[in-house]
C-alpha positions in Angstrom: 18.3 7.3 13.4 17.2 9.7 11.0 17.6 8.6 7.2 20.2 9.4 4.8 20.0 13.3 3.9 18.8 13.8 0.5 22.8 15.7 -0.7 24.5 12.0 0.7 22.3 9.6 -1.0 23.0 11.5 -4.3 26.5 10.8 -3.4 25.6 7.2 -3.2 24.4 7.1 -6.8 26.8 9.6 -7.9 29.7 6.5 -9.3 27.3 5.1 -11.0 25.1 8.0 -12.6 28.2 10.6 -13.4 30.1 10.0 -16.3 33.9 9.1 -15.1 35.0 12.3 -17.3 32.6 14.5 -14.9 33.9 12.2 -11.8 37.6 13.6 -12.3 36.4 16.8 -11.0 36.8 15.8 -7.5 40.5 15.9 -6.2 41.6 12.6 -4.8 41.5 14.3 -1.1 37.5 14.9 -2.1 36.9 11.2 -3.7 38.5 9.8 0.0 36.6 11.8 2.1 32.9 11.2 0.1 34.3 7.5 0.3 34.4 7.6 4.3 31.5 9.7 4.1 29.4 7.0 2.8 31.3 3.9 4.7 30.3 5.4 7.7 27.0 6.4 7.0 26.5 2.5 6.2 27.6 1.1 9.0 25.3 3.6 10.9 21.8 2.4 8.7 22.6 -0.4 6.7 19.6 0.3 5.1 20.5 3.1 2.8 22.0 0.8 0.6 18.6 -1.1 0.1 16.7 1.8 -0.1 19.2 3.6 -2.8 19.1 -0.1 -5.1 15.4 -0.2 -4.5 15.2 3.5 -5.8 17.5 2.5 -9.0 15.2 -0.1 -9.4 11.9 1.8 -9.4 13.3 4.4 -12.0 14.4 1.2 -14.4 10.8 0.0 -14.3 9.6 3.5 -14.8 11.7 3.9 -18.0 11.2 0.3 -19.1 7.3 1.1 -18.5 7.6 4.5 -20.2 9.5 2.6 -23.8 6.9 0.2 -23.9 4.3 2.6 -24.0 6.1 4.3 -26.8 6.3 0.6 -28.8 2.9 0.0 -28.6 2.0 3.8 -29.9 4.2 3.4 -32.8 3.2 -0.4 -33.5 -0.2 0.7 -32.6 -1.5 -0.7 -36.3 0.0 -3.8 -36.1 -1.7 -4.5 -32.6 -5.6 -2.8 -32.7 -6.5 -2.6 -36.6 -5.0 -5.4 -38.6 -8.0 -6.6 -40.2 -6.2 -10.2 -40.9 -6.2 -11.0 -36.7 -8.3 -13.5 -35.5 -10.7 -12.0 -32.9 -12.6 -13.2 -30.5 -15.6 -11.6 -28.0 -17.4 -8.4 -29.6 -15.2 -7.4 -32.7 -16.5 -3.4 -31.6 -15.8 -4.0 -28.2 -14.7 -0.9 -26.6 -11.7 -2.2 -24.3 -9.4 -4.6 -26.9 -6.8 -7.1 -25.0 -4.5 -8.4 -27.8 -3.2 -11.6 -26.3 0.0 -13.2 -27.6 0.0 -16.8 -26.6 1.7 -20.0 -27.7 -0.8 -23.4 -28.3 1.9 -24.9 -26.2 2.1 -23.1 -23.3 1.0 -24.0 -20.1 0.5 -20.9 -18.7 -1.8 -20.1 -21.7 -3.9 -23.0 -21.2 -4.2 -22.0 -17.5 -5.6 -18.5 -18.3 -7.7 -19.8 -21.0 -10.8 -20.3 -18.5 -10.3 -17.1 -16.9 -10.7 -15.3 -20.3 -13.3 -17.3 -21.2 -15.2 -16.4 -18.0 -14.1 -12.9 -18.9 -16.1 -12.3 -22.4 -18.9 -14.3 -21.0 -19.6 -11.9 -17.8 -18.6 -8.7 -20.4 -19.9 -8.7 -23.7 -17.8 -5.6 -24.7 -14.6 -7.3 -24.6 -12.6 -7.6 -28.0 -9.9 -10.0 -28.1 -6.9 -10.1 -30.7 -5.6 -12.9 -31.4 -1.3 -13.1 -31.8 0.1 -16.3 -32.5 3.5 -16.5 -31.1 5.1 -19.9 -31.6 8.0 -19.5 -29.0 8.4 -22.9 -27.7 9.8 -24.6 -30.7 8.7 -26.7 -33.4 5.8 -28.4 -32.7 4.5 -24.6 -31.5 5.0 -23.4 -35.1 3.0 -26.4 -36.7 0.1 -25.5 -33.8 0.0 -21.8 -35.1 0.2 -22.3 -38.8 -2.8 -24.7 -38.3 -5.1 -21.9 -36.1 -4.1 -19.5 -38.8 -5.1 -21.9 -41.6 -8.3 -22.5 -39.8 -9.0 -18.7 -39.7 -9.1 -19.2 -43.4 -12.5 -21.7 -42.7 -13.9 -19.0 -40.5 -13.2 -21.7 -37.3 -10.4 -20.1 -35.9 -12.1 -19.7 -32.0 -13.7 -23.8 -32.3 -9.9 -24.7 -33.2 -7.9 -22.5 -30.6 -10.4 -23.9 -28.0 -9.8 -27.6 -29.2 -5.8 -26.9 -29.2 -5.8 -25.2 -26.2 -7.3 -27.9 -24.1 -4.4 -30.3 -25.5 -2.8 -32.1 -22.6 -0.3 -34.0 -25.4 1.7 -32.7 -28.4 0.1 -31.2 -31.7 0.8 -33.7 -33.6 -0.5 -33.6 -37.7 -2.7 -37.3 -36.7 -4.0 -34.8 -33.6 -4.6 -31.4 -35.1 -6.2 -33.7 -37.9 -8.8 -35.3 -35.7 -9.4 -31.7 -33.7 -9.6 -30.3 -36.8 -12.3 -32.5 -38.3 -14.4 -32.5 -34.8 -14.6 -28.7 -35.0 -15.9 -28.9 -38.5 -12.9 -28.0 -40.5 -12.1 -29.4 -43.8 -9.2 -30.8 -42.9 -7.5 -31.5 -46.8 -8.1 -27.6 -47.1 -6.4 -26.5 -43.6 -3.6 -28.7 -44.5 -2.9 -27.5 -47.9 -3.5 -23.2 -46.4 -0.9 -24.4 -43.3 2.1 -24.7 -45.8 0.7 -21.3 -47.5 4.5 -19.1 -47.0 1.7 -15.9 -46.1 1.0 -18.0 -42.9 4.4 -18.1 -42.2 4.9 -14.6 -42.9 2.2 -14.3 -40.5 3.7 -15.5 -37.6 7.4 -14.1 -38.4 5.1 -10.4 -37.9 3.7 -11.4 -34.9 7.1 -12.6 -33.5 8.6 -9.0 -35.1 5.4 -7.0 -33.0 6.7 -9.1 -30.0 10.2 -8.5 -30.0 9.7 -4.7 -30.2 6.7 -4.3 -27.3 9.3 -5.8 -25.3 7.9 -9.2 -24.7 10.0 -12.5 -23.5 7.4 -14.8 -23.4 3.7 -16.2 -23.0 0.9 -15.0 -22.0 1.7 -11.3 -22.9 -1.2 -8.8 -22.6 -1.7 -5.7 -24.7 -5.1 -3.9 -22.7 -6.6 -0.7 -23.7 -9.5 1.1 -24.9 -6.8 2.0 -28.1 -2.7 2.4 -28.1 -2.2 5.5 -26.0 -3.7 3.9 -23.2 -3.0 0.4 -23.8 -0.8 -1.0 -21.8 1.7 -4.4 -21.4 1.0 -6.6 -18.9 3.0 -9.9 -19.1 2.0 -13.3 -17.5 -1.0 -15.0 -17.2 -3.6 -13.7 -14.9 -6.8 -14.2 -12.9 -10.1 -13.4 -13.4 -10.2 -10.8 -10.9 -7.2 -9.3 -12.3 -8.6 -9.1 -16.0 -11.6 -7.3 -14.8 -9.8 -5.0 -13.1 -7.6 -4.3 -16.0 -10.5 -3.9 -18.2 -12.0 -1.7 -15.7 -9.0 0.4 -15.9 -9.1 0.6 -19.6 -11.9 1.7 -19.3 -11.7 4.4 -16.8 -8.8 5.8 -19.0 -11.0 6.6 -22.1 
């Protein structure tokens, strides 16, 4: 059977994208008859239904997509030239991912190698560091003590020591990670309760919140903001190169 004419499957997204004001147009005669109109054409291909929600869905992602790519244009500062970000790979690199990750998170810790493997295959990576402490307490004490280690110039050593945690930051832990990495760790204690470290992470939760993103790993990849875009969850090798790839290509 042929599919849905274009004129009937507006009519199927008519109730919900006409204002009820504009609906009253049609006389209650015209309202019955598109109602049979579309009950029947239902029970004849069940599938327009699928097809007209799957449609509904493509545009939401589209306009989801499209606000996104307006967040990170206006919060384009805050994400590719904030000179206080931790950065790891070639600080001129010329595609920058700007990864917000949690210490805590598992699916952070899985990716870890595959970034790794990443800036050792391609030395023209830049990475930006964004602490985001979403999974509770112990993942703001991890942050504030990667962004006190920044302070030591150590802040790579001390993400790769945290990151490989299989137990719980705690201060007798991050002490002894801290002091195998080469930290002072009297000074890293003393910069961890330093309120612009806190400040520091309330931005990066701020920059989160508007790009959009709900949770860790979150991926900001571009060659700069207007063609950066979001890419949330944690990903393969594979799948970062071709992401930088396509960074790349849209220079």
């Amino acid at each position: 059977m042929r599919k849905l004419p274009a004129l009937l499957l507006l009519l199927v997204l008519l109730p919900m994208a006409v204002p009820a004001a504009a609906q009253s147009a049609f006389t209650e005669a015209q309202r019955s008859e598109i109602v049979e109109i579309l009950r029947r054409a239902l029970r004849e291909d069940p599938s327009i239904l699928r097809e007209a929600l799957t449609g509904l869905d493509a545009a939401d992602q589209r306009a989801r997509a499209g606000a996104q790519r307006d967040a990170i244009r206006a919060n384009a500062g805050a994400l590719f030239s904030d000179a206080a970000d931790p950065v790891r790979g070639n600080p001129r690199g010329d595609v920058t991912i700007v990864e917000f990750f949690d210490a805590r998170c598992p699916y952070c810790k899985q990716m870890q190698p595959a970034m790794d493997a990443l800036l050792r295959r391609d030395p023209n990576i830049r990475v930006v560091m964004k602490d985001l402490p979403i999974l509770g307490p112990s993942s703001v004490v991890a942050a504030r003590a990667l962004l006190a280690a920044h302070r030591q110039g150590r802040y790579a050593a001390y993400y790769d020591a945290l990151i490989a945690l299989r137990g719980e930051p705690t201060e007798a832990v991050l002490r002894e990670q801290a002091q195998r990495v080469g930290l002072d760790w009297n000074r890293l204690r003393r910069d961890m309760d330093d309120p612009t470290i806190a400040q520091r992470i309330e931005a990066n939760l701020r920059l989160a919140q508007a790009l959009g993103v709900d949770g860790t790993p979150a991926l900001v990849i571009g060659p700069d903001a207007n063609a950066a875009q979001l890419v949330p969850g944690a990903l393969e090798l594979a799948q970062l190169e071709r992401m930088v790839s396509q960074a790349r290509a849209s220079r």
